[in-house]
C-alpha angles and dihedrals in degrees: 000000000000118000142182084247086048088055107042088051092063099040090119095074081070106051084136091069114085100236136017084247093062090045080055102052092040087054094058095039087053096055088042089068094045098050083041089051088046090062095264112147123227083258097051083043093053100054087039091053099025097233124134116254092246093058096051096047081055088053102047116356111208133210117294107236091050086059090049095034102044110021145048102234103214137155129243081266094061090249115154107246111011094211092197087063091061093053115108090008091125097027088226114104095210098048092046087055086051088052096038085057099046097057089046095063094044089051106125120250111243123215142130129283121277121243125222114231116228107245109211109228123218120238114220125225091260129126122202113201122198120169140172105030093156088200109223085044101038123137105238093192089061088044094044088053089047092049082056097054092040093053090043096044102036092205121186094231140049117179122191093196109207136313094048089151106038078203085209100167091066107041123095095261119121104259125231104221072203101067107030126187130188131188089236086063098051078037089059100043100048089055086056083057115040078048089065085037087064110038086060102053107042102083089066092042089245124202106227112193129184125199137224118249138149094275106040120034157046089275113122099245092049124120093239100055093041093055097043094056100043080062099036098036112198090344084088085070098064100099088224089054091050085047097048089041104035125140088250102046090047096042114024124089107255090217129122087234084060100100091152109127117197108228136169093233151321138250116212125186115294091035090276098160109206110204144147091252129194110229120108122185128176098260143032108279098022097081085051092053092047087054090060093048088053093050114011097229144097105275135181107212145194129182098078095068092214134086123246125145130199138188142186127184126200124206119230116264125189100302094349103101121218110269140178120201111201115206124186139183111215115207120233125262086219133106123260097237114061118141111255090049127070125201089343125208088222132135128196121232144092141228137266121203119198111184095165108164084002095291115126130225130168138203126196106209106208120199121199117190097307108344140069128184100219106200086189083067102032088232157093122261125205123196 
């Protein structure tokens, strides 16, 4: 690199010129022309020779597209178009003013970065009903349709109803060393999914609702509160042992994103009640039917993993007004093959509720292998 040492020491090349100062100058000048004639631009001149920009277009000048073109023309401040570094650039007054006035009015406005405003979304008066994950067996392609439908629909409510953890590692069934299994792992996975769950849905404010069932729970017959008191004994009746025990303190994520609530069951518009259940028949629509012969009332079911719907209407009859009871069974979002069922009778899918003005319908979303028609949407999902 040039320096001022470089070019003293070699002042005596210029003997022609009147002082040592003006040798110098020449010498740099010199070399500015050079770097300039090699395709270096002012900037690339300035940091070789170590001469400011404004001194070099003094020097030398340069054509103006290659300094618009090419460089940032700045001032030792950092400012964008050092207007004193244009000046004599044509030697033509005139010309240098044109120019002057021209690069005033490109000069870039300055101001601060625009924010986008948050749009609220509006949830619709949709359900979307999901049950029997059985995380550690789930099914993802089932769960990665129904991400899809939730993120399209924007219901205002999601419902996981009932055996959510199979909790197989503590239940009564022989275990396969093979295929091992722990509660941290269905632990694990439900989290990763409660996280999408809810990175989808927070932007609607949705309301996310999990059921009771005889996997998943704090219900009685449950598989967690069995197994804890037949460990604990009578301890699991002291209230501070079932707090600091409790389903959701175990097995919910401690986080401020966690907005799941653990309920028995919910009651949607028109009376409809969505719970786990607890009544298994031999084939599709008869469980459903059993469920409205225990409580007399439209039900949207889980536990059998497999759909079926039923539906009985009764006329009006003196004081007695007409009335029709819907019952549906809702398929699992679990896989076939899990250890403790042989050649199961099972579907994957999951439920849509539309209560719109108060008026139900449902729509059973079936999922085969990879793929769902989804009639809400009008389309076909692939997973």
């Amino acid at each position: 690199m040039l320096t001022y040492e470089y070019v003293w020491s070699n002042i005596a090349k210029h003997q022609f010129m009147t002082t040592p100062i003006e040798q110098a100058k020449q010498q740099l000048i010199d070399s500015a022309i050079s770097l300039r004639n090699k395709g270096k631009t002012n900037t690339e001149i300035s940091k070789i020779l170590n001469v400011p920009r404004s001194t070099l277009f003094h020097w030398i000048g340069g054509s103006m597209k290659k300094i618009i073109m090419e460089e940032t023309i700045v001032s030792d401040e950092n400012d964008l178009f050092d207007v004193n570094s244009i000046k004599g650039f044509c030697g033509n007054s005139n010309k240098d003013d044109e120019i002057l006035r021209f690069i005033e009015n490109i000069k870039p406005i300055k101001y601060a970065a625009p924010t986008r405003s948050k749009v609220k979304q509006k949830a619709n008066e949709i359900a979307v009903v999901i049950g029997d994950l059985h995380f550690g067996m789930e099914h993802q392609q089932t769960i990665d349709i129904f991400y899809q439908v939730v993120s399209e629909l924007k219901p205002e409510k999601v419902i996981l109803n009932g055996d959510t953890l199979d909790m197989f590692a503590i239940s009564k069934y022989p275990k396969d060393s093979r295929h091992s299994q722990t509660l941290q792992d269905e632990q694990e996975r439900y989290h990763k999914f409660l996280k999408i769950l809810h990175d989808i849905t927070v932007d609607w404010d949705c309301e996310i609702l999990e059921t009771n069932a005889n996997h998943s729970g704090n219900s009685q017959e449950g598989r967690y509160w069995r197994y804890i008191s037949s460990g604990i004994g009578t301890l699991a009746s002291l209230p501070q042992v079932q707090k600091a025990l409790s389903y959701e303190n175990i097995f919910f994520p401690q986080d401020d994103w966690c907005r799941i609530k653990l309920v028995e069951n919910v009651i949607l518009p028109t009376n409809l009640i969505v719970q786990h259940g607890t009544v298994v028949r031999k084939h599709g629509g008869m469980s459903a039917r059993g469920e409205f012969e225990k409580i007399l009332a439209s039900t949207l079911t889980n536990h059998t993993h497999r759909f079926g719907c039923s539906s009985q209407r009764f006329p009006g009859i003196g004081n007695r007004l007409e009335q029709t009871f819907v019952n549906y069974e809702n398929a699992c979002a679990c896989r076939f093959d899990v250890d403790y069922v042989k050649n199961a009778n099972w579907q994957n899918g999951f439920a849509i509720v539309n209560y719109t003005n108060d008026n139900i319908g449902i729509e059973q979303v079936v999922v085969h292998g990879d793929k769902a028609t989804v009639c809400s949407l009008n389309k076909t999902l692939f997973a």
